[in-house]
N, C-alpha and C positions, 0 to 999 in steps of 0.2 A: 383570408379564406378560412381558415383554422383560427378558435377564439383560443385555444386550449395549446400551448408550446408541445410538442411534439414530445422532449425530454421530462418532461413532468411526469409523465404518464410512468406510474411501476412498471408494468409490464413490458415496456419500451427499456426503461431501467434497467428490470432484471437481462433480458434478453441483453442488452448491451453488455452488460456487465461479464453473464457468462462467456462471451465474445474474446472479450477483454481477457479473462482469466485461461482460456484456453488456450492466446495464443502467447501470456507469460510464461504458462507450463511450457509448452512448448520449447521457448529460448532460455530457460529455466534446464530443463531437461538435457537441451545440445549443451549448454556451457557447463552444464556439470563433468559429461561424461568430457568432452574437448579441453575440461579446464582453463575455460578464457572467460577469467575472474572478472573483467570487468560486465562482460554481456550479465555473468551471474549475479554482481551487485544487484545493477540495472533492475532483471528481472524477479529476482526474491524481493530484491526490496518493496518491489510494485504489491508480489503477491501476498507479504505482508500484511499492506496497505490494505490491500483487497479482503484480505482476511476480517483487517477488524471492520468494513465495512459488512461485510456480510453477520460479522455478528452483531454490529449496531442496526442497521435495517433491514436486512435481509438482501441487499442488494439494489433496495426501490429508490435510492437517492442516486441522480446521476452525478450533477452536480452539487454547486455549493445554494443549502439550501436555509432559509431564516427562520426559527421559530422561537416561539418564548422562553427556550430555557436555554438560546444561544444558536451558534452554525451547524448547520452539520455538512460537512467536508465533502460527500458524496465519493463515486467510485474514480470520480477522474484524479480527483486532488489527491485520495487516496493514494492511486497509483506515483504521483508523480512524486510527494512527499516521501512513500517510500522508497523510493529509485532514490532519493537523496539520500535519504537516511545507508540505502546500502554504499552508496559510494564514500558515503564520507567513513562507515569502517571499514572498507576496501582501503582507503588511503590509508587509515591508522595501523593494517595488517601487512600494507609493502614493505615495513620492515623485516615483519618475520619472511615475507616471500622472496624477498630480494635475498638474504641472508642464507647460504648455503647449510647453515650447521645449523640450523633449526628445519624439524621436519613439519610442513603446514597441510595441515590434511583439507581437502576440495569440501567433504560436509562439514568440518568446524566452522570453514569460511558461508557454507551454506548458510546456517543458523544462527551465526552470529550476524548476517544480510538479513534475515528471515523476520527474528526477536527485532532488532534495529526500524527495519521498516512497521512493523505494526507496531511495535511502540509513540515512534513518533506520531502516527496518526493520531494515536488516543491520546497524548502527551496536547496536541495541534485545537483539538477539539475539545479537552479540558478547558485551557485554556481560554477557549471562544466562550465556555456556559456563563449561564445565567443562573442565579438562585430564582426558583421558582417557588412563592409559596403556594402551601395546600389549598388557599383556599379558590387558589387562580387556575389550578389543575384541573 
């Protein structure tokens, strides 16, 4: 019926995307104040994720998508790459959390989820490029 995949389309993209990032704020927002570090990994790390997505295309890749100078990752992978990246320094922080005589404050652990998650995106997508010469541009 449709020649044209429905997720292609920016506008579809962006709107998903804002979706998306609304409702990580959201569980972003409860586990800060609730302090239930894991929901907070989860969702900084997504909007991380989300982040470097919006400043690599503005939001218009949903998915993972192929062009000549490599992948680009799109808002889902995003997400889900950063939900990794937060939980894996979630895990390396149970020390301090678990530990009574160290005091672990809810935004360190914020931002060190936050940095983590958008790193590894751009780290993921590094990785993917391609050298593109000038004359191919």
């Amino acid at each position: 019926m449709f020649s044209i995949k429905w997720w292609t389309l920016p506008r579809v993209s962006v709107v998903v995307t804002l979706i998306l990032t609304a409702l990580a704020s959201w569980l972003a927002l409860w586990s800060i104040r609730t302090e239930e570090y894991l929901y907070l990994a989860v969702s900084v790390g997504a909007i991380g994720g989300l982040i470097h997505e919006f400043a690599q295309s503005g939001g218009k890749v949903l998915y993972i998508v192929s062009a000549k100078d490599g992948f680009y990752l799109g808002t889902v992978s995003g997400m889900v790459l950063g939900a990794v990246a937060g939980l894996l320094v979630l895990k390396g922080q149970l020390v301090l959390l678990e530990n009574p005589a160290t005091d672990v404050n809810v935004y360190e652990v914020t931002l060190n989820v936050f940095f983590a998650g958008l790193g590894l995106k751009g780290v993921a997508e590094a990785a993917t490029g391609e050298r593109v010469d000038k004359s191919e541009e």
